[in-house]
C-alpha positions as CSV (number, residue, x, y, z in Angstrom):
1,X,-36.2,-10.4,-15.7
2,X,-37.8,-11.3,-12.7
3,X,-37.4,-14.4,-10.2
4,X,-39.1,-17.6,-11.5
5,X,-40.8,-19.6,-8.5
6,X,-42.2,-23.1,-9.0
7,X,-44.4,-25.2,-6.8
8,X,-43.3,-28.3,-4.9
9,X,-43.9,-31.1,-6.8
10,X,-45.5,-33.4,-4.8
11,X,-44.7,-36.8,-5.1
12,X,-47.7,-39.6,-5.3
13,X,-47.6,-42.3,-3.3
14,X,-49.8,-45.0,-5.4
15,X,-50.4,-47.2,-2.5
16,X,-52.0,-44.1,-0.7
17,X,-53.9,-43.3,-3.7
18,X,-55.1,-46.4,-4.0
19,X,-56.1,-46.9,-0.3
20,X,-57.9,-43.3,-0.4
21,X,-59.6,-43.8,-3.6
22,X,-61.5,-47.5,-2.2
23,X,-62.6,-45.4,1.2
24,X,-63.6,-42.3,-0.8
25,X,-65.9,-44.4,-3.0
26,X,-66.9,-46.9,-0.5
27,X,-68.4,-43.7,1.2
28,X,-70.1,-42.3,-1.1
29,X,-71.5,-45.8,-2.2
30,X,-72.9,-45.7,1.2
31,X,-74.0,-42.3,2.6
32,X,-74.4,-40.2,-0.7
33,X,-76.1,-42.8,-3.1
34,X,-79.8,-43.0,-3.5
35,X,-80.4,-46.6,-3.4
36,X,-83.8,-47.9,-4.8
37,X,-86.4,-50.0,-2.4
38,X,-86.3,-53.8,-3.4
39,X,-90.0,-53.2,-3.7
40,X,-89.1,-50.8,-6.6
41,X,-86.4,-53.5,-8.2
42,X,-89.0,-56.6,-8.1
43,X,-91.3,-54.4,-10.2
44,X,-88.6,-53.2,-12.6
45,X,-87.7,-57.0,-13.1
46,X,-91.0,-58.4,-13.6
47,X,-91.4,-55.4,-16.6
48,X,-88.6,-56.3,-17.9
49,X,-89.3,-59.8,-18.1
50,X,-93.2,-59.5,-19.2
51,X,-91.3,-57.0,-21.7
52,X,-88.5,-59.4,-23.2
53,X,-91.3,-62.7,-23.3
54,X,-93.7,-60.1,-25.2
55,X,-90.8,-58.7,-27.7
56,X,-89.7,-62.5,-28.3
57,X,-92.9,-64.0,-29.7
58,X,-93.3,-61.0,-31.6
59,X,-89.7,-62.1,-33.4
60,X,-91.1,-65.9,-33.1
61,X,-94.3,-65.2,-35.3
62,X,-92.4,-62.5,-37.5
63,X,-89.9,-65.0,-38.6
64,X,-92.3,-67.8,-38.8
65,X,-93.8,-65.6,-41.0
66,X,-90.8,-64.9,-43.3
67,X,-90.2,-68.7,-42.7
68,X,-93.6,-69.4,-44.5
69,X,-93.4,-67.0,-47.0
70,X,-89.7,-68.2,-48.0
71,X,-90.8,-72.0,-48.2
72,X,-93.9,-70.9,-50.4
73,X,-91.3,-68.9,-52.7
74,X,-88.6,-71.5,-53.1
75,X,-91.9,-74.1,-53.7
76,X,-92.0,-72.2,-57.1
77,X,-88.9,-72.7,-58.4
């Protein structure tokens, strides 16, 4: 049987971890993300609200609707 060699375990230092980990990300946060223009956001926003007002009176006037035709049915009874 041969010699059996290991590797030095190398011991973590969490606080070091830590410490590189917030610079590593705060880096690429800042040079390698592709941040959108607030020109870009505004738009997004106002779609997303001319969307949501649009979807909720489409809800509003289906359950007015089911509302209506609940009352009518329960009238018979």
């Amino acid at each position: 049987m041969g010699v059996r060699i290991s590797l030095p375990v190398q011991e973590s230092n969490s606080t070091m971890n830590l410490k590189s980990f917030v610079l590593e990300s705060y880096d690429e946060m800042k040079n390698k993300v592709t941040w959108p223009k607030f020109s870009f956001l505004q738009n997004s926003a106002v779609l997303v609200l001319v969307a949501s007002l649009i979807f909720a009176l489409f809800i509003g006037v289906v359950d007015l609707g089911f509302e209506n035709i609940m009352t009518w049915f329960y009238d018979l009874f």
